[in-house]
N, C-alpha and C positions, 0 to 999 in steps of 0.2 A: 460169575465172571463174564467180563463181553469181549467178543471173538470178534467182533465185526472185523478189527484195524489189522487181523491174524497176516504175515507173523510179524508185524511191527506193531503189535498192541502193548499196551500199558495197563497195570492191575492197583487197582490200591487194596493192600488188607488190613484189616481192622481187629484188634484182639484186645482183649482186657485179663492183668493179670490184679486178683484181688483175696485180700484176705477173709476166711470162714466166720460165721456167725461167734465162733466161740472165741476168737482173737479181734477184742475190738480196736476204733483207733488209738484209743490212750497205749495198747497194749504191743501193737503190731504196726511199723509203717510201712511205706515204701517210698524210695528213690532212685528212681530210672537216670541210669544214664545210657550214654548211645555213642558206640565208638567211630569214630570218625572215618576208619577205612578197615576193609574187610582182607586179612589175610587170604590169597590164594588156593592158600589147601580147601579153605573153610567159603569159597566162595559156589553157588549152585550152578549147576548144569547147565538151566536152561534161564534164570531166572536173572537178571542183572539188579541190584539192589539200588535205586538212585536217591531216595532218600526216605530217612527214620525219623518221626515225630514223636514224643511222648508227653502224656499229661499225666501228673499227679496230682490226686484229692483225695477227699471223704465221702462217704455216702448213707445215707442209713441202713441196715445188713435188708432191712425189706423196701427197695425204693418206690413201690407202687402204690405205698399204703404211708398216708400221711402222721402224726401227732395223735389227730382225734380219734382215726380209724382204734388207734392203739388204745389210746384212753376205753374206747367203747370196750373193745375188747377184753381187757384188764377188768373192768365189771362185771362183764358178762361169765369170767371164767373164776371172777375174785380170786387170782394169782394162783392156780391150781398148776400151769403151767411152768416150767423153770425158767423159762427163758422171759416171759409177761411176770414173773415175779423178781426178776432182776430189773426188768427196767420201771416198775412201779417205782425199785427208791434211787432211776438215773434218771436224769433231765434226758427228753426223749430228740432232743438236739445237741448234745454233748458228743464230748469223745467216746463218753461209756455206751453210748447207745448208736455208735455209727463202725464204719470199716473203711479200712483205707483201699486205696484201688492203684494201678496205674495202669492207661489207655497206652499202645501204639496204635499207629497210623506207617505205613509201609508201603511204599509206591515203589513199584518192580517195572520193566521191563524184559522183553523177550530178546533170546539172541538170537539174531534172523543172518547167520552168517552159513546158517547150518541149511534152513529153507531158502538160501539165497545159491546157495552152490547145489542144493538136489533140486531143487523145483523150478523155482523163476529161472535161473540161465541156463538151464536143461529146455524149457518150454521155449526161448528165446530162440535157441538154436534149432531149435522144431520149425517157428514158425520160419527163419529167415531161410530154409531147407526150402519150403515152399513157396519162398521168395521167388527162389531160384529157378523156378518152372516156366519162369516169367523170361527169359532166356534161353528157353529152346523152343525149337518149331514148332509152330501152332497145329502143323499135320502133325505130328507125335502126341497127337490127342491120348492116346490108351498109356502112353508112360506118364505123361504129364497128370492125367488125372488119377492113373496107379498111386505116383509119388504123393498125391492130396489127401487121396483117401486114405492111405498109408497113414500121412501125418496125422491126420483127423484121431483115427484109433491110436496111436502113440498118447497123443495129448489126454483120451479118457481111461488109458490108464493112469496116466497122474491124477485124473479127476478120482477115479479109485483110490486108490494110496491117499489123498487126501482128505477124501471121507471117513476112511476109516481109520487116520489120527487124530480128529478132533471131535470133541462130542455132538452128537446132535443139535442142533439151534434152529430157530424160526427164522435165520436171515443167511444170508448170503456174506462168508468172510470174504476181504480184498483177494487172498489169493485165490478162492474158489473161481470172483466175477474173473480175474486175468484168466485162467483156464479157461470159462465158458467164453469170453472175446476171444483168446485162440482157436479156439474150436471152429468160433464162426468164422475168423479171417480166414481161415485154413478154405472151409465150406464156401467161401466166396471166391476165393482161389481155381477152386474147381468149378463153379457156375461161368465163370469169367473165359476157363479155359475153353466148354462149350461153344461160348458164345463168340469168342474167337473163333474157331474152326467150322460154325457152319456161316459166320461171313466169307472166309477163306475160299469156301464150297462155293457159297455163292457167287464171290468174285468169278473165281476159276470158271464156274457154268458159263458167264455174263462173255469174261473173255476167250471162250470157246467159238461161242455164237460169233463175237467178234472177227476171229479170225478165220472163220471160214466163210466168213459174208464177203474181206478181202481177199482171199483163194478167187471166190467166184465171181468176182467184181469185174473184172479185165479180160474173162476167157470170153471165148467168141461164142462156142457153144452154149453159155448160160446166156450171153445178153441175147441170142437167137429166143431162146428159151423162154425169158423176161417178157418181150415183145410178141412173142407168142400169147403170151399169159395176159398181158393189155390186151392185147385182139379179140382176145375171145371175152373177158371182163366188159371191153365196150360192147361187143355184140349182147350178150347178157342183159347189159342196162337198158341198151338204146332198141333192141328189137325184141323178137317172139321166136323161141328157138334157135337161136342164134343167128338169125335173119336179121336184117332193117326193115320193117315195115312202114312204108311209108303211105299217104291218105291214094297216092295216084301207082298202079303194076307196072307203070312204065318204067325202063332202066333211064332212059334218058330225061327222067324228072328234073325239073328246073332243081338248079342249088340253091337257087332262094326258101324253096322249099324247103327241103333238106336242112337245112341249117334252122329252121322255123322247128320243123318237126324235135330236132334234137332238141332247140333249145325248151322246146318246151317239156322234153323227158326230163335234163338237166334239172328246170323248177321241181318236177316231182321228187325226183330223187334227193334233192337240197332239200326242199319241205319234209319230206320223209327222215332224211337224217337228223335234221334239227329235232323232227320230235322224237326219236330215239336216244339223241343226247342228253335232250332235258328231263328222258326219263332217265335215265343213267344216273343222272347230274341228282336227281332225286333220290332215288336209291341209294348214292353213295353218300348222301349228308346224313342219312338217314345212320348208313352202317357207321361213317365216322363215329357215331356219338358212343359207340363202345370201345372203349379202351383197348382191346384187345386187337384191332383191326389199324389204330392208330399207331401201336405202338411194331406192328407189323410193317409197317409201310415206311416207319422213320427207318427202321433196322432194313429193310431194303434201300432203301437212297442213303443209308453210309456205311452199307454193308462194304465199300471198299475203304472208308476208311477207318471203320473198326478191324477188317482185316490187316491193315500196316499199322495202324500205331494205338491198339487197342492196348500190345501187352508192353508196349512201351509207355505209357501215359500211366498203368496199372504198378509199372516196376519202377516208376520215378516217383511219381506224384498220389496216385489214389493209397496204395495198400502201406507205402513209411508214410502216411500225413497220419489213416488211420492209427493202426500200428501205435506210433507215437503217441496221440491223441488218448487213447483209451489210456495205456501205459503211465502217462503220464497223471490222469486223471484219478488212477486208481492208487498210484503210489505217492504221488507228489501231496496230497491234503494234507 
């Protein structure tokens, strides 16, 4: 039997009812007929009957063994046998040396009304449970992913239960693959819900910084503080110990000077950063080329917009296009 199509598979069976050696066809016939519709009482459980075929004929009672084989035979035992001494005086193609038969041919299907109401719309209802996660707060991380894992283990109990009503096979039945698709939507449910919550994190960090860069933007005491912090940065660059050193000790050195001297710190400090950049600028084409550091860097520049319309895009569009998609693919053929 093939299970693949389980539970909307279709069976043909094959039976032959035939008469024994000792009733041949001159002596014994048959005539199949096949009744049109099947009383109720007398219909199967599981089995829906869609249609009966039957063939009647003759055959020889030995079909594997031709005329000659026979003739050899009948010599070699010269009729010691009863049955090689009957057909010595019948034509070994007549009615006296053949049987009658009649083949069915029985094509069944299953009634899937039964695994239609305990499995598929029991699983259905599993996954659109975890639809629904897709609709609360993406801080309610430990409910959200509670409710997935949850489903997950729901769904391998059906995967149990369904194992062990159909016999073992080397393939994968239609309702097994729906189970392991559920399983994984479920399982994607919960990486999705992750991956929402630490955009979330990240935004929130991002507009933390934000808002306290504007706190301190207007107070007097930080822009004192700010300009502080410049003063001491250019003495840094432009002198020695936080001095200006310039080629002449005199305070009152020409500005021509002065502006000579710095400009010429400037070029250092310009030359110096350009070759710091372009080491940079090397190093990071370098680390670009692993995937993992690429795929870091996208999920930071839209970590704000996977945080707002992550589980909205997830609960419209990606998880009913799937969903569907498979569903359809596995029941529709």
């Amino acid at each position: 039997m093939d299970y693949r199509r389980y539970p909307y598979d279709e069976q043909v069976f094959n039976f032959t009812l035939s008469a024994t050696t000792a009733n041949f066809a001159h002596e014994v016939a048959f005539k199949s007929t096949v009744e049109a519709t099947i009383e109720p009482q007398n219909r199967h459980a599981v089995w829906k009957v869609e249609a009966v075929n039957t063939v009647d004929g003759k055959r020889r009672f030995a079909p594997d063994y031709g005329p000659e084989t026979f003739r050899r035979v009948l010599e070699i035992t010269n009729g010691e046998s009863p049955i090689f001494n009957f057909l010595s005086v019948a034509p070994l193609d007549s009615d006296d040396s053949m049987v009658a038969y009649s083949e069915f041919v029985m094509r069944v299907s299953r009634y899937s009304s039964y695994y239609l109401g305990n499995y598929i719309f029991l699983e259905v209802i599993l996954v659109l449970l975890g639809w629904v996660t897709f609709f609360m707060s993406p801080e309610s991380v430990d409910a959200r992913v509670g409710i997935s894992l949850t489903l997950v283990l729901a769904i391998n109990v059906f995967q149990i239960v369904l194992v062990e009503n159909i016999p073992e096979t080397g393939y994968l039945t239609d309702l097994a693959i729906f189970t392991v698709c559920n399983t994984v939507i479920l399982a994607l449910t919960c990486i999705e819900t992750v991956i929402v919550f630490a955009a979330v994190k990240t935004t929130q960090a991002k507009d933390a910084i934000v808002s306290a860069t504007k706190l301190y933007a207007n107070s007097p005491a930080a822009v004192a503080a700010c300009c502080k912090i410049q003063r001491a940065v250019r003495r840094r660059l432009y002198g020695c110990n936080g001095h200006v050193v310039l080629n002449s000790k005199n305070d009152n050195a020409d500005d021509t000077k002065r502006q000579a001297y710095i400009h010429s710190k400037w070029k250092r400090v310009i030359a110096e950063r350009k070759m710091q950049r372009s080491h940079r600028l090397r190093l990071s084409r370098r680390q670009a080329r692993s995937a993992r550091i690429v795929i870091l860097k996208t999920y930071q520049q839209h970590a704000r917009y996977i945080a707002t319309e992550g589980d909205r895009i997830s609960a419209i569009f990606i998880f009913p296009i799937i969903f569907t998609v498979y569903t359809a693919t596995i029941f529709g053929r």
